[in-house]
C-alpha positions in Angstrom: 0.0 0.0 0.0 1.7 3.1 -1.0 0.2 5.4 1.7 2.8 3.2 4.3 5.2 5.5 3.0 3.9 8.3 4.5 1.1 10.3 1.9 4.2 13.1 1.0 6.8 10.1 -0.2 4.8 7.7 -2.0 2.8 10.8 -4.1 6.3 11.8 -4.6 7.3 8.2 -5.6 4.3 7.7 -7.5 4.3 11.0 -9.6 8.2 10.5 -10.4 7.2 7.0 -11.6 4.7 8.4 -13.8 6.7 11.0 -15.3 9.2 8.1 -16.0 6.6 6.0 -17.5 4.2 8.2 -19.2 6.2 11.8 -19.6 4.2 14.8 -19.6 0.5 15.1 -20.0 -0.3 15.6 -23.8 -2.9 18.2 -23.4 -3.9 20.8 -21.2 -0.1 20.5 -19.3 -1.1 22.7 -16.0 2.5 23.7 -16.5 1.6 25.5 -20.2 -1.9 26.9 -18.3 0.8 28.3 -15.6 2.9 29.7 -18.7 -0.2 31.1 -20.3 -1.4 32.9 -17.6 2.3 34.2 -16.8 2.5 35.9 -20.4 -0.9 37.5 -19.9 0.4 39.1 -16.2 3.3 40.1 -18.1 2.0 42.0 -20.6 -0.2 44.3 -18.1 2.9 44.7 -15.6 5.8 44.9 -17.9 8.2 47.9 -17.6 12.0 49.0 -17.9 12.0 48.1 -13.5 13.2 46.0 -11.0 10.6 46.9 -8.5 7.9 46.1 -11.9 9.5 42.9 -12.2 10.0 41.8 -8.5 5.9 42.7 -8.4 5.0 40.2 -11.4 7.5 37.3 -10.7 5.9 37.2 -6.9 2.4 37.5 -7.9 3.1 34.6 -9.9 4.9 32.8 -7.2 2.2 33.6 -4.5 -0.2 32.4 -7.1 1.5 28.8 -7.3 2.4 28.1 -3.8 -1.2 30.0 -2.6 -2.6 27.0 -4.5 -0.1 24.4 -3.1 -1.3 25.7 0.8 -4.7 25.1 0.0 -4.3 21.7 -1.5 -1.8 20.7 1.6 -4.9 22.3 3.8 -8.2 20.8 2.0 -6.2 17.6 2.5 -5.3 17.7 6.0 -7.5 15.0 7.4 -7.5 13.0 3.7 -4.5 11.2 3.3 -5.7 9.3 0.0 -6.4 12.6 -1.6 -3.5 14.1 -0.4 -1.8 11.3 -1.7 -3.1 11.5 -5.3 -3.0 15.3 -5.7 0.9 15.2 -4.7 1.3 12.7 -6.8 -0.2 14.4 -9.5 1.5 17.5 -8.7 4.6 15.5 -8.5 4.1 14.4 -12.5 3.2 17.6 -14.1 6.2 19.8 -12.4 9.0 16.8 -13.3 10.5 16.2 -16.4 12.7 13.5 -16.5 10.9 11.4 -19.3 10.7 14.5 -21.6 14.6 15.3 -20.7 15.5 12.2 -21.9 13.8 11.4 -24.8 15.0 14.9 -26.4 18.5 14.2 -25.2 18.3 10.8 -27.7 16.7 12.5 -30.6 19.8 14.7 -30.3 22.0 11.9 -30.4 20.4 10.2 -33.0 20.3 13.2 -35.2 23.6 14.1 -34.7 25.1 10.1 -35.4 22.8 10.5 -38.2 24.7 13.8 -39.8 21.4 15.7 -39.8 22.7 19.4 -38.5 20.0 21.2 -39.7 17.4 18.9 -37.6 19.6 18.7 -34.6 19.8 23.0 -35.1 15.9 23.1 -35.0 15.5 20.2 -32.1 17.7 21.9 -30.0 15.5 24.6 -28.8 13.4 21.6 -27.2 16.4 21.7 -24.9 17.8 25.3 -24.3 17.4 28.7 -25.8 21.0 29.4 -27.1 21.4 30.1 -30.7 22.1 27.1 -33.0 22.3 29.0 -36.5 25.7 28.4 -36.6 26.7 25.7 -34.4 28.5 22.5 -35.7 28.1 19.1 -35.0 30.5 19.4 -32.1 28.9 22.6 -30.6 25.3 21.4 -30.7 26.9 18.1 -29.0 28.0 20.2 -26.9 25.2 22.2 -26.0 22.6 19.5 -25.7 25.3 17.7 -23.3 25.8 20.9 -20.9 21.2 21.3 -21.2 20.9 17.6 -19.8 23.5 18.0 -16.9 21.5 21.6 -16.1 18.3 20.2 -16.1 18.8 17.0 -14.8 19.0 19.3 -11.6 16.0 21.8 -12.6 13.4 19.4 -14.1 14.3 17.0 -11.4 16.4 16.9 -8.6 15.0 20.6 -7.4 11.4 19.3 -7.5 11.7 16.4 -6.0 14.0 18.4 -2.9 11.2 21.3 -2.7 8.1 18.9 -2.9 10.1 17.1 0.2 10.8 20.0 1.6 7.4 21.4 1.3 4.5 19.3 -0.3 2.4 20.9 -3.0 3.3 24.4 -2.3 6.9 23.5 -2.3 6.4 21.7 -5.6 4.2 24.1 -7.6 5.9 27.4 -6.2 9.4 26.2 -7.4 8.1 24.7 -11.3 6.7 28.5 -11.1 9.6 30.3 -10.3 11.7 28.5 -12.9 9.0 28.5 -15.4 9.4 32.5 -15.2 12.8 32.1 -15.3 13.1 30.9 -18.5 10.3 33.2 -19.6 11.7 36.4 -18.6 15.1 35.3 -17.2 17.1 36.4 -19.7 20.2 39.7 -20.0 18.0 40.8 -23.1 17.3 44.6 -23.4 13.5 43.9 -22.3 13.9 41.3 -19.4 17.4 42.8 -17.8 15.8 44.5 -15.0 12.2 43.1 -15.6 13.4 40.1 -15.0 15.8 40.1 -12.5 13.6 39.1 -9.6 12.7 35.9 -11.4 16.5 34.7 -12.2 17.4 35.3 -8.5 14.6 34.0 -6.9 15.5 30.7 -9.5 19.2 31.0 -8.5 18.7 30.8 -4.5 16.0 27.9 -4.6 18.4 26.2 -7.3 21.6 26.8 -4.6 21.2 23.4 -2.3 19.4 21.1 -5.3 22.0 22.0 -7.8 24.7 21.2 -5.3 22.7 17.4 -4.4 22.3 17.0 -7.8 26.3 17.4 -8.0 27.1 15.0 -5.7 24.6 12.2 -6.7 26.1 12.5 -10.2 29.2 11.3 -8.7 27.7 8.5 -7.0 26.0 7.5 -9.7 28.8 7.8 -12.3 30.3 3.8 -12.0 26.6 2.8 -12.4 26.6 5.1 -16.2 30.3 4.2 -16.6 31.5 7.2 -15.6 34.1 7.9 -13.2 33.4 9.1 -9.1 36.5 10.4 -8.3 36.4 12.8 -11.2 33.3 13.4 -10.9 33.8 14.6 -7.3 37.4 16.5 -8.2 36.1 18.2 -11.4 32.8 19.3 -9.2 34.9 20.8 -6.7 37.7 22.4 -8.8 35.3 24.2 -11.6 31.8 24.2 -10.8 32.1 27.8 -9.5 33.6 29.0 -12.7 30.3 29.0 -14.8 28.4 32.7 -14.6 25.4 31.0 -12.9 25.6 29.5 -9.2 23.9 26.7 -9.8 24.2 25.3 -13.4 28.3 25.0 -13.5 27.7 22.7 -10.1 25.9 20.1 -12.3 27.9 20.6 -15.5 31.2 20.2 -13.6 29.9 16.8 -12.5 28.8 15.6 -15.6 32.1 16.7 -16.9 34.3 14.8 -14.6 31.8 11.5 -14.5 32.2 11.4 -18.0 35.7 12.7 -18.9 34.6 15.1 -21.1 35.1 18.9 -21.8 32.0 21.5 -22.0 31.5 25.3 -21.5 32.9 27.5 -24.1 31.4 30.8 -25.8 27.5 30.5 -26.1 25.3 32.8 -28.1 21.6 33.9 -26.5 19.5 35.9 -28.4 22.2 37.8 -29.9 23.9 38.2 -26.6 27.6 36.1 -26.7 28.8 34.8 -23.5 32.8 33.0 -23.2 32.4 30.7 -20.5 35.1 29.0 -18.6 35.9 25.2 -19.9 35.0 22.6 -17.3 36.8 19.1 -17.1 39.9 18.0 -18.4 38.8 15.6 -21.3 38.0 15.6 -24.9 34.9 18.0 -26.6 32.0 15.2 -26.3 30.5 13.5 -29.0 27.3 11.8 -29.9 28.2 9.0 -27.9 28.9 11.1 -24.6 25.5 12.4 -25.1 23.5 9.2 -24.7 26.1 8.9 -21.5 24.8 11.9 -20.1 21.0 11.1 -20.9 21.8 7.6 -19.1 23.2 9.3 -16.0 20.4 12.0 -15.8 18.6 9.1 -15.2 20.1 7.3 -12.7 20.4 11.2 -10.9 16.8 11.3 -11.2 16.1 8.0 -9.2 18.5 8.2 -6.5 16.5 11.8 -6.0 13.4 10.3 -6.0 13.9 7.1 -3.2 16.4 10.2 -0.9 13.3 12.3 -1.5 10.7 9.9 -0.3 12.9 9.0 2.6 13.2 12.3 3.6 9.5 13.7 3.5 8.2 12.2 6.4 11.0 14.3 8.2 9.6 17.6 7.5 6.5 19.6 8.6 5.0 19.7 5.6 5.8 15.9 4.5 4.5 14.9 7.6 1.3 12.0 7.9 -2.4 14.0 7.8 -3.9 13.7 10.9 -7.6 12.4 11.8 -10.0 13.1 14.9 -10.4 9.6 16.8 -12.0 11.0 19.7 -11.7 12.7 23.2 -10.5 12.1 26.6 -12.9 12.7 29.7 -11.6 15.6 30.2 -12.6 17.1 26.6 -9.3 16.9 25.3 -9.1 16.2 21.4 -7.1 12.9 20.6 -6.0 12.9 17.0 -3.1 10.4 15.5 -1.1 9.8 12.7 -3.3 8.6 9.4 0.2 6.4 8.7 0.4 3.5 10.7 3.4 2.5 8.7 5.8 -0.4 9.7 3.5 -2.1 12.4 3.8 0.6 14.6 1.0 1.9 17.2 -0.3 5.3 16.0 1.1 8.2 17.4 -0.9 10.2 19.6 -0.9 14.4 19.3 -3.2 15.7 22.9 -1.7 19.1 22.2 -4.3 20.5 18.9 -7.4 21.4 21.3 -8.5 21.5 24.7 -12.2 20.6 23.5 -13.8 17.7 21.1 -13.5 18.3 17.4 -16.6 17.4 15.4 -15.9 14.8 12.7 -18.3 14.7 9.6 -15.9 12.4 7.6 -16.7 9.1 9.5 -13.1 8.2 9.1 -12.7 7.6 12.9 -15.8 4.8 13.1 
């Protein structure tokens, strides 16, 4: 039974195994609505400001993780539903499955010789100019995109949904959702969107980091290498311009003895980037490495995550009314009786009898 778990890990267990069996919903992706919605705010609010921008990027943010706190609250004393709504939350905010599969098509395409598909599919995968990228460079760049993500489309969901149930997983898919909306050093989004890339940077600054260091324990498994993984992490992941992506990328490099960063073009807007690892440029090959080892990142995530949620406030077991003491004292326990263990009892809620309308406690 899943709910022995605790409700917060197996909906966080359940929705990761969806996303790696079934990927993304095909229509009406609440993510997309979310998107949708953002663009609208954006094109009310939108001005040459900081203070403009910091206003849109937290109505936005309140907006998800308002909706989170009323989920975790309608849910309180419901631990199925609260088991399948964080497990559906869980699904639509990950995307391992997606991550993946367009981390093969690049491969393939690019073992195939076909540049001018491989130019087109790799804005599935990041935003940076392919016009003129070669073989090498696009290798290159969809190599350095699956490291980066691997954390944000991953790792940093399952740590915030851990952390912080539905509003931790639907606050942090909206705050990097608006990051790469309006995230960008462009003339329009590099003050309107400043708010939004910090905000992303400081939730991204301990999942980035975890992501890092499971990619070194799970190098041997991708047939990759831990020590270097570990070394190269430690020696270069501070070298790339954002705090958090260069941890990842580092790993990958070292795990996989490969070189990435370089100079990168966005939107017209040409950035040199330190190098990162010691090995060759990677090639096709190195690609479906990194697509296998984003993988393996993504499980180890998943079981630390669901051994972790029942740890924290928000992860914790919904609670039900099973009666009251002589004395008029509530008695409510654990809904999670996990393990063949007696139910925990919590006298401390209310000094007088709660009325229950659920009949869960007959």
């Amino acid at each position: 039974m899943p709910l022995r778990l605790g409700t917060t890990a197996a909906g966080l267990v359940t929705g990761y195994a969806a996303d790696t069996l079934f990927g993304d919903p095909r229509r009406g992706h609440p993510v997309a609505i979310f998107g949708s919605a953002a663009a609208r705010l954006e094109r009310v609010l939108w001005a040459d400001s900081k203070p403009r921008g910091a206003a849109y990027a937290g109505l936005c943010a309140l907006g998800a993780v308002g909706l989170g706190v009323a989920l975790q609250t309608a849910t309180r004393r419901r631990p199925f539903a609260r088991f399948a709504l964080t497990a559906a939350s869980t699904w639509v905010v990950l995307g391992g499955r997606g991550l993946a599969a367009e981390g093969a098509e690049m491969a393939r395409l690019l073992e195939a010789g076909e540049v001018p598909s491989a130019r087109t599919r790799l804005s599935h995968l990041c935003a940076r100019d392919a016009t003129t990228l070669d073989s090498a460079e696009l290798t290159r760049a969809a190599t350095e995109s699956i490291a980066e993500n691997t954390s944000d489309a991953v790792v940093a969901p399952l740590f915030w949904g851990a952390v912080a149930g539905m509003p931790g997983l639907l606050g942090y898919r909206a705050l990097n959702t608006l990051d790469a909306m309006v995230g960008y050093r462009s003339p329009r989004y590099r003050r309107f969107g400043w708010a939004a890339a910090r905000a992303d940077d400081v939730v991204n600054l301990v999942p980035s980091r975890i992501g890092a260091a499971l990619t070194a324990v799970c190098a041997p498994l991708a047939g990759g290498r831990a020590r270097e993984a570990w070394r190269v992490w430690r020696r270069d992941g501070g070298r790339h311009p954002s705090p958090n992506a260069g941890q990842v990328e580092a790993a990958f490099a070292g795990a996989l003895d490969i070189r990435l960063g370089g100079t990168n073009s966005y939107g017209g807007e040409v950035e040199s980037r330190a190098r990162l690892g010691e090995g060759r440029d990677p090639e096709p090959v190195d690609l479906r490495r990194a697509v296998r080892l984003s993988r393996l990142v993504g499980l180890a995530a998943a079981i630390i995550a669901a051994a972790a949620a029942p740890a924290t406030p928000w992860g914790a077991s919904p609670v039900q009314f099973i009666g009251s003491t002589p004395g008029g004292r509530a008695v409510r326990r654990s809904v999670d009786n996990s393990a063949g263990v007696r139910p925990a009892v919590d006298n401390s809620v209310s000094t007088r009898p709660a009325v229950d309308k659920s009949g869960a406690g007959r």
